[in-house]
DRENDO-1510 file (C-alpha; in Angstrom, 1 decimal, always signed):
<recs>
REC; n; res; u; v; w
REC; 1; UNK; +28.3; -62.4; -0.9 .
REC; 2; UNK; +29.5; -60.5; +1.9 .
REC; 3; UNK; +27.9; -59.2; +5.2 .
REC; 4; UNK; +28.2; -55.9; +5.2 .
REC; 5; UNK; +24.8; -55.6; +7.9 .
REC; 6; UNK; +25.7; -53.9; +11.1 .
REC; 7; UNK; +24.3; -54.8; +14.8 .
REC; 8; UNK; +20.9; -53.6; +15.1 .
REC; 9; UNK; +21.2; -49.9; +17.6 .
REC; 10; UNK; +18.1; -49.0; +19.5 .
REC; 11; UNK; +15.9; -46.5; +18.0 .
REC; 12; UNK; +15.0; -43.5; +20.2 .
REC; 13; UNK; +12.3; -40.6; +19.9 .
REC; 14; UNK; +13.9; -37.0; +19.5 .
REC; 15; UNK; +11.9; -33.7; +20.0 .
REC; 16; UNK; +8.9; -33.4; +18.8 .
REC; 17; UNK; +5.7; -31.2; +19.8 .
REC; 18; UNK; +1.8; -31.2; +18.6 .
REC; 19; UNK; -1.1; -28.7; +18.6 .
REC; 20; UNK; -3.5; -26.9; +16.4 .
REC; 21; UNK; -2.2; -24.5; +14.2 .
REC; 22; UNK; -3.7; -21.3; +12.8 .
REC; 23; UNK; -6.8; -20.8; +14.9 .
REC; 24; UNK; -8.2; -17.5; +13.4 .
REC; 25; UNK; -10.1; -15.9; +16.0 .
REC; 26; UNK; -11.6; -12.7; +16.1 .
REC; 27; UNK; -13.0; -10.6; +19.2 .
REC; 28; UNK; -15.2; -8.1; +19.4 .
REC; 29; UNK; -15.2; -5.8; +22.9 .
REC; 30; UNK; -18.5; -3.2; +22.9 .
REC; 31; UNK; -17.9; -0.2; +24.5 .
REC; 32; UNK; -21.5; +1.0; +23.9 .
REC; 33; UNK; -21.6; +2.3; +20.8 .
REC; 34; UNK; -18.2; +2.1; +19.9 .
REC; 35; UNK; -16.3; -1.4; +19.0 .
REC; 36; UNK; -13.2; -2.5; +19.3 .
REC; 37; UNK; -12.0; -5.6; +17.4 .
REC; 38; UNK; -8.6; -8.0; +17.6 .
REC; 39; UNK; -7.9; -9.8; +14.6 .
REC; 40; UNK; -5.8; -12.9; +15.9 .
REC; 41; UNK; -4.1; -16.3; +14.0 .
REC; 42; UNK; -3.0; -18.1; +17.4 .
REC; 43; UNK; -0.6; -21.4; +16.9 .
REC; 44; UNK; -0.3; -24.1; +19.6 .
REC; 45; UNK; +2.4; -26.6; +19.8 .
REC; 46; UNK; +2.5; -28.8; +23.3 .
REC; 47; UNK; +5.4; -31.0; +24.1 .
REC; 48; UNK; +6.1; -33.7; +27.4 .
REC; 49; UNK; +5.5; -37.1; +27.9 .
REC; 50; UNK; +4.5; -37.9; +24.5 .
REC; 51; UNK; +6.4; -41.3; +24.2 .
REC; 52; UNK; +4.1; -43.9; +24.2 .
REC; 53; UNK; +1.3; -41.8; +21.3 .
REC; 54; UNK; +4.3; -42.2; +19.2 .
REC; 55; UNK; +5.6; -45.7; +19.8 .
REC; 56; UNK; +2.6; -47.6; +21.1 .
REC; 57; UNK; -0.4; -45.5; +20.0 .
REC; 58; UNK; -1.6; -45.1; +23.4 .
REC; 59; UNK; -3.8; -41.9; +23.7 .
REC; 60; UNK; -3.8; -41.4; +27.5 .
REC; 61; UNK; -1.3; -38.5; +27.7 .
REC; 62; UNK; -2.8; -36.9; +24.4 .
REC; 63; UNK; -4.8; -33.5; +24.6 .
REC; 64; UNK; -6.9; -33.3; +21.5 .
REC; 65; UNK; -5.7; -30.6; +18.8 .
REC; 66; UNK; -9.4; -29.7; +18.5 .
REC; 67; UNK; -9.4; -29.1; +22.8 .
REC; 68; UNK; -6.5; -26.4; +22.1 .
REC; 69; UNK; -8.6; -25.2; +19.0 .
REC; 70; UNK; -11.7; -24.7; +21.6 .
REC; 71; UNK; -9.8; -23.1; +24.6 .
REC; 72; UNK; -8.5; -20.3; +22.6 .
REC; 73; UNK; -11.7; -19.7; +21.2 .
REC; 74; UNK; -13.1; -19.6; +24.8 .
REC; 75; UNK; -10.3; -18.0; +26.4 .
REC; 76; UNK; -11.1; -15.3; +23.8 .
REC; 77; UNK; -14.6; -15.2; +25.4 .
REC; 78; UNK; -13.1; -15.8; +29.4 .
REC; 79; UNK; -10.1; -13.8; +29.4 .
REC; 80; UNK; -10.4; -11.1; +26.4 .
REC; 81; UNK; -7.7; -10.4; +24.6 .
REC; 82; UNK; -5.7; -7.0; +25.5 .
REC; 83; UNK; -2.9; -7.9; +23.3 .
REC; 84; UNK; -1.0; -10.6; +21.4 .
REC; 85; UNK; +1.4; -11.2; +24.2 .
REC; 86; UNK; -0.8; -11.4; +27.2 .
REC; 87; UNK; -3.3; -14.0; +25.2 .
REC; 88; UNK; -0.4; -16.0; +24.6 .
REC; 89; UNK; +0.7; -15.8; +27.8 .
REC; 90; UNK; -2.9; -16.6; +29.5 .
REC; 91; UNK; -3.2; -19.7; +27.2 .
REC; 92; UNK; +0.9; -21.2; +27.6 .
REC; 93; UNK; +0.1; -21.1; +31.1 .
REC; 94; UNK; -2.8; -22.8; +31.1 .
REC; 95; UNK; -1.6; -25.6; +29.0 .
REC; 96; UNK; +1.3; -26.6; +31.2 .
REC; 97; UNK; +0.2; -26.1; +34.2 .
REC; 98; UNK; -3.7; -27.9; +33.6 .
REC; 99; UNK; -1.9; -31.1; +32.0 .
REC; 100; UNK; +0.7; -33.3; +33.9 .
REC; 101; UNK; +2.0; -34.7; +30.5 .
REC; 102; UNK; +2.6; -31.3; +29.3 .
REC; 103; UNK; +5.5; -29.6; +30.2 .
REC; 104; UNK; +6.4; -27.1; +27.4 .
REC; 105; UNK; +3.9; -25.0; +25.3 .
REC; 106; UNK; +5.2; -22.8; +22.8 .
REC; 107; UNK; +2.0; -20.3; +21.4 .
REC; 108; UNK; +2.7; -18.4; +18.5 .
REC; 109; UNK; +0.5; -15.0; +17.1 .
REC; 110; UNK; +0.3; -13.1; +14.1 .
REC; 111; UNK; -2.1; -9.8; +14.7 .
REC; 112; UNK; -3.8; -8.5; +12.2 .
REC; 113; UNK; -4.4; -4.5; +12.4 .
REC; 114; UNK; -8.0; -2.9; +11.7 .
REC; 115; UNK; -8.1; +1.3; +11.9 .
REC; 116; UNK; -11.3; +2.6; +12.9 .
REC; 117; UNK; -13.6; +4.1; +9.6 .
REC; 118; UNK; -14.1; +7.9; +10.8 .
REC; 119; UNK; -17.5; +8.8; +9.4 .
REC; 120; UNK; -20.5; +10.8; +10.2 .
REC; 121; UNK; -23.2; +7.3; +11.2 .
REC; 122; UNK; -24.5; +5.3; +14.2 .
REC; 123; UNK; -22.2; +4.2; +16.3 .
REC; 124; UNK; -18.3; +4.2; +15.8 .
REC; 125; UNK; -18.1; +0.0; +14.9 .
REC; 126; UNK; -16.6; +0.3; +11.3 .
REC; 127; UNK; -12.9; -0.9; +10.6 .
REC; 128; UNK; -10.2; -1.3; +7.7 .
REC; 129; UNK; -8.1; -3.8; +7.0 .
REC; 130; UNK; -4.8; -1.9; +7.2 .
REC; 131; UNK; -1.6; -3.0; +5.1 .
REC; 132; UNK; +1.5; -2.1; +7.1 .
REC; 133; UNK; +2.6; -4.8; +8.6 .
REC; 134; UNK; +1.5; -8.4; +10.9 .
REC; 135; UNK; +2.3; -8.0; +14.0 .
REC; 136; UNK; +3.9; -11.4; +15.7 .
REC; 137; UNK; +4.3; -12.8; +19.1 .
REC; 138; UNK; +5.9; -16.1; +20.4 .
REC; 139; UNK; +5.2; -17.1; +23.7 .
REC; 140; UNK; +7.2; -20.3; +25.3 .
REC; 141; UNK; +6.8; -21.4; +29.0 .
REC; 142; UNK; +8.1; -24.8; +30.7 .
REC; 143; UNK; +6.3; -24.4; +34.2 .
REC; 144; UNK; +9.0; -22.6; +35.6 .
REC; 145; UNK; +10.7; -20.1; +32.8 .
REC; 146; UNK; +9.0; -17.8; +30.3 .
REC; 147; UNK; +10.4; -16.3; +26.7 .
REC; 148; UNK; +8.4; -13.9; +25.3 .
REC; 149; UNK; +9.4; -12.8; +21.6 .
REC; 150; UNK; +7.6; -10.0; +19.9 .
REC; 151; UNK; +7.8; -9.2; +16.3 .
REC; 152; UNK; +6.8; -8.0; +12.9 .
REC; 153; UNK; +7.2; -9.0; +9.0 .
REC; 154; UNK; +6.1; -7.5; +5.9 .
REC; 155; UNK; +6.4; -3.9; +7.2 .
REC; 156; UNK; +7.7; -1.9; +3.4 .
REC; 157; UNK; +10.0; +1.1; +4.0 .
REC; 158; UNK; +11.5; +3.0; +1.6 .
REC; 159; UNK; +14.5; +5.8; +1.6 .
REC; 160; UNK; +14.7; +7.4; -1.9 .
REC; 161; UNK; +17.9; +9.5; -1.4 .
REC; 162; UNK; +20.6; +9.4; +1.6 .
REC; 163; UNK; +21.8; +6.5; +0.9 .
REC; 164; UNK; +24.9; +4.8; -1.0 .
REC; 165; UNK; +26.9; +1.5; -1.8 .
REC; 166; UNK; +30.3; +2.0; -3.0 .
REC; 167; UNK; +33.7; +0.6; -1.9 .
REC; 168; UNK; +33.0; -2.6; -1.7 .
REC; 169; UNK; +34.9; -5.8; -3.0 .
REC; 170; UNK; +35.4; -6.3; -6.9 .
REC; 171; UNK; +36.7; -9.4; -8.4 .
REC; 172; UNK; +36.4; -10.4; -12.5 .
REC; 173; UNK; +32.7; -11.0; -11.9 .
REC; 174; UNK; +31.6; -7.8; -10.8 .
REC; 175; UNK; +29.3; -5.7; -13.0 .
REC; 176; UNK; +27.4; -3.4; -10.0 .
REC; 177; UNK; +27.9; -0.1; -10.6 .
REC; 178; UNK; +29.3; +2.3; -7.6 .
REC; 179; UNK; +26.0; +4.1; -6.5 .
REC; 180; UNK; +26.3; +7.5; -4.5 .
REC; 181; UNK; +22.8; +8.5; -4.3 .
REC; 182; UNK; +20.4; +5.3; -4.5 .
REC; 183; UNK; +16.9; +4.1; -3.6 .
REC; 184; UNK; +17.0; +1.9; -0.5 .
REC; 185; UNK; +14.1; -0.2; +0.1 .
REC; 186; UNK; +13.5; -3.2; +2.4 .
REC; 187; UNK; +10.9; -5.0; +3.8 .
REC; 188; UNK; +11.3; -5.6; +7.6 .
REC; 189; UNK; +11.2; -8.9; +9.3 .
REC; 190; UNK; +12.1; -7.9; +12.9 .
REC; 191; UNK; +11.8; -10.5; +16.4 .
REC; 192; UNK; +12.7; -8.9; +19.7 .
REC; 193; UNK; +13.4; -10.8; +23.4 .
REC; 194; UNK; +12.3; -9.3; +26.1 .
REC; 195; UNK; +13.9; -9.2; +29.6 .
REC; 196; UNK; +10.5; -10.8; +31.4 .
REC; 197; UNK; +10.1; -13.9; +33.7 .
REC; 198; UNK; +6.2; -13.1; +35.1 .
REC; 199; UNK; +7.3; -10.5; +37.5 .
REC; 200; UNK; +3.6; -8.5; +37.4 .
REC; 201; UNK; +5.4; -5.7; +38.4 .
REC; 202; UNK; +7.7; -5.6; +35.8 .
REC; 203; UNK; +5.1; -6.8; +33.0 .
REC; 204; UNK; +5.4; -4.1; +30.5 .
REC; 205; UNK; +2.5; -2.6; +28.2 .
REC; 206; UNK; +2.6; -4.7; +25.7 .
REC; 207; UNK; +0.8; -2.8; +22.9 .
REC; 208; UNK; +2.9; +0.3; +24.1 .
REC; 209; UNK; +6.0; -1.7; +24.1 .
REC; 210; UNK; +4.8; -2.7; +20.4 .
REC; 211; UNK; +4.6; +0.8; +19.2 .
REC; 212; UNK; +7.3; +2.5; +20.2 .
REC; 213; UNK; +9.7; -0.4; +18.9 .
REC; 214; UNK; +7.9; +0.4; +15.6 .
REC; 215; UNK; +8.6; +3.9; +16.2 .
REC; 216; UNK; +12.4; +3.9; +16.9 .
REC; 217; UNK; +12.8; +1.5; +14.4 .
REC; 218; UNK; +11.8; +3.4; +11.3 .
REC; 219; UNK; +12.8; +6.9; +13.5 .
REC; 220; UNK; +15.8; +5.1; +12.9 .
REC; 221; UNK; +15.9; +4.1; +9.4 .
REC; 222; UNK; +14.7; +7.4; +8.2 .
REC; 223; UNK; +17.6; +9.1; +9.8 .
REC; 224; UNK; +20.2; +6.8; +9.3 .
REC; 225; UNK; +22.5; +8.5; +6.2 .
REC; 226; UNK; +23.3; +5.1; +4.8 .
REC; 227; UNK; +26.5; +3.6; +3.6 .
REC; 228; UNK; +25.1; -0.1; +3.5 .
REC; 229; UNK; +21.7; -1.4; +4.8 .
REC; 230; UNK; +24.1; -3.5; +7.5 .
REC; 231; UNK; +24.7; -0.2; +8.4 .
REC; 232; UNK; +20.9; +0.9; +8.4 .
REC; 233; UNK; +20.1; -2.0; +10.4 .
REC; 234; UNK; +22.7; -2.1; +13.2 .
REC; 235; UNK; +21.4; +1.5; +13.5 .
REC; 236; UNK; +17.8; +0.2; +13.8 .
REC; 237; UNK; +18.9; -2.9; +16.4 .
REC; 238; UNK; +20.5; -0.4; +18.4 .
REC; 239; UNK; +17.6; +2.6; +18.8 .
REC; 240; UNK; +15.1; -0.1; +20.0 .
REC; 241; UNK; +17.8; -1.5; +22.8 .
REC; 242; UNK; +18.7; +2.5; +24.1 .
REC; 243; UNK; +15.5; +3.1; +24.3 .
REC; 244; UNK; +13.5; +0.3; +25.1 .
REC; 245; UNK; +15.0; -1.2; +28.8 .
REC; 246; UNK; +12.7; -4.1; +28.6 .
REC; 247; UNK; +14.3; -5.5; +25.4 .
REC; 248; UNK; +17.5; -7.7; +25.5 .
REC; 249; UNK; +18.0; -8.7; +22.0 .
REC; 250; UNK; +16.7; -7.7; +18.1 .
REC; 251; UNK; +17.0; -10.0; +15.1 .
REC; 252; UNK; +16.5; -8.9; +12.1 .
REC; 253; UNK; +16.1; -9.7; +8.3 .
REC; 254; UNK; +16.3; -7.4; +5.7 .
REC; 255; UNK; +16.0; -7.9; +2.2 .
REC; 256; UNK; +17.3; -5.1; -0.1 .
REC; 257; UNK; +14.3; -4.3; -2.6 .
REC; 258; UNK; +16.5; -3.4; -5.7 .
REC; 259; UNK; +15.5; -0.1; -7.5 .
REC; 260; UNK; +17.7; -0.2; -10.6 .
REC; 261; UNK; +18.3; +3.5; -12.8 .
REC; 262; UNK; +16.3; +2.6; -16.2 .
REC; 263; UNK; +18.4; +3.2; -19.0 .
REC; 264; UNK; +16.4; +6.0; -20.8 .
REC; 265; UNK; +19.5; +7.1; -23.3 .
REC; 266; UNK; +17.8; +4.9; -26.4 .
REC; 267; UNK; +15.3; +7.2; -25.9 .
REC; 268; UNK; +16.8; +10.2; -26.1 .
REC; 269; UNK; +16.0; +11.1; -22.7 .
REC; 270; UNK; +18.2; +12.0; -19.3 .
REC; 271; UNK; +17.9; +9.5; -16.6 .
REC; 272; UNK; +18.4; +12.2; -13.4 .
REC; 273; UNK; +17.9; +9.6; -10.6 .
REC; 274; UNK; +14.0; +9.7; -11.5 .
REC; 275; UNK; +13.1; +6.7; -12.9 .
REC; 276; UNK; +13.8; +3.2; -11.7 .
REC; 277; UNK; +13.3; -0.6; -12.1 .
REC; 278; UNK; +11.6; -2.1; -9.2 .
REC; 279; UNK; +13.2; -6.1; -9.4 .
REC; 280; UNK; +11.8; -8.3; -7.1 .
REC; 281; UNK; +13.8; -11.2; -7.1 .
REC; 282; UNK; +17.2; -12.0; -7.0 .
REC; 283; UNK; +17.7; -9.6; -3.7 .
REC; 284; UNK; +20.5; -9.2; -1.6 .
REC; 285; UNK; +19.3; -10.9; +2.4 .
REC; 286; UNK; +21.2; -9.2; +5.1 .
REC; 287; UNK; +20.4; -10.3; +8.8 .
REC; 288; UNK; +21.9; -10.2; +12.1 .
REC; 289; UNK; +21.3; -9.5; +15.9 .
REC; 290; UNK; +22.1; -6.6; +17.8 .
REC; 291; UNK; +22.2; -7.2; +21.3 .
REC; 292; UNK; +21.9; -5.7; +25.1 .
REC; 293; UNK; +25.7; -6.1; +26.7 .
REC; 294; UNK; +26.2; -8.9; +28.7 .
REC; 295; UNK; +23.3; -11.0; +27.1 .
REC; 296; UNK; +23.0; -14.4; +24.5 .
REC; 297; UNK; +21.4; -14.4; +21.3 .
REC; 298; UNK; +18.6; -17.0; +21.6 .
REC; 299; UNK; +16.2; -15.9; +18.4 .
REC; 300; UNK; +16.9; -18.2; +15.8 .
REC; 301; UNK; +19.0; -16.9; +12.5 .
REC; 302; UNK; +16.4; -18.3; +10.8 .
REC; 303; UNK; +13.4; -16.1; +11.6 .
REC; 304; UNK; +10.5; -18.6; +9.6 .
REC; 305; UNK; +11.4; -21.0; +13.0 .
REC; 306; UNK; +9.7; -18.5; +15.0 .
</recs>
């Protein structure tokens, strides 16, 4: 039989990164009477001189998972939490630049958004779980750069007239029907960059900066008469960078919520754009970047890696 076995090649350790992962914390600020609460689930992932954990099982360069658990809980308590972006912040730098083996600490948020319960009682400390949207943050520093990616997902919009699809492609397989006055409906899954590197004077609101993304964004998408949701999008991408200096780049991904005209002609009955079918799955996914001139696309194409 013959030797088909090659000369051994060294084995070598690529990237790799550890940390704890979903630390739900919540914080309460009293302001007297009246509470405020921030509803956080904070991800750490630490990377460095992690050779020898992985090849030898030495510990010595190894910060517990449950010691990055602990310091958000107590940077919670040490450094409060104004927003999503500035905890992750606070806690990336700490990382790298309290550990020599850690050079690179990527902290990821999702926020989760309570509205204050107006009501005639004591005190002004009951909330609601609100349903719009999860508000995201990634924060990445290496001890001498910082990237600081805001975001959103789940956030449901709808458009039920000015809006169209027709003129598009047909081969032997088509069967879609020319629409000229449609339902569009999407569910936004949005990540912008920002133009920061932990100039204080430059630092910008971050819960401002938040806000009036959201706002331009469906300002944007309600006023857009659309031929295409490409279209609706690119629209979108390019409100939030005219209007937003601090912002270098928008990714999003958009998946077009089919609403489908029910055929109500075995009933007897007219069909007048009125009633639809609602599918859920399969759905069109259109995604893409719009960008500041003169700058890279760094968020990833594929948003669940951020």
């Amino acid at each position: 039989m013959a030797d088909n076995s090659r000369p051994a090649r060294p084995v070598v350790l690529g990237q790799n990164q550890y940390g704890k992962a979903e630390n739900r914390v919540v914080r309460i600020t009293r302001d007297g009477d009246t509470h405020h609460i921030k509803d956080l689930n904070v991800s750490v992932a630490l990377s460095g001189d992690m050779d020898e954990v992985h090849t030898s099982g030495s510990n010595a360069s190894v910060l517990p998972t449950d010691t990055t658990k602990n310091t958000v809980f107590a940077f919670a308590k040490e450094h409060g939490i104004d927003s999503a972006e500035q905890f992750g912040i606070h806690l990336a730098r700490h990382f790298v630049t309290s550990q020599p083996a850690i050079h690179r600490a990527r902290i990821r948020v999702e926020e989760y958004a309570w509205e204050r319960i107006e009501h005639a009682g004591r005190g002004a400390h009951s909330f609601v779980r609100t349903g719009q949207e999860t508000r995201l943050a990634q924060i990445t520093y290496d001890g001498s750069s910082w990237e600081v990616v805001s975001g959103l997902k789940d956030l449901t919009v709808l458009n039920s007239t000015d809006s169209e699809f027709w003129g598009y492609v047909k081969d032997k397989y088509t069967t879609l029907p020319e629409a000229h006055d449609r339902i569009l409906a999407t569910d936004v899954s949005a990540r912008w960059r920002f133009d920061w590197t932990d100039d204080a004077e430059k630092t910008p609101d971050w819960d401002e900066s938040y806000e009036q993304v959201k706002k331009h964004m469906l300002q944007a998408f309600a006023e857009t008469y659309s031929l295409s949701l490409q279209q609706t999008l690119y629209q979108m991408g390019t409100r939030i960078i005219e209007h937003r200096a601090e912002i270098d780049e928008v990714r999003f991904s958009l998946p077009n919520k089919h609403h489908f005209l029910v055929d109500l002609e075995p009933f007897g009955l007219k069909n007048d754009n009125e009633v639809y079918l609602a599918a859920d799955r399969p759905y069109g996914l259109i995604e893409a970047t719009v960008l500041r001139e003169g700058r890279e696309a760094r968020i990833p194409a594929d948003l669940t890696n951020l």
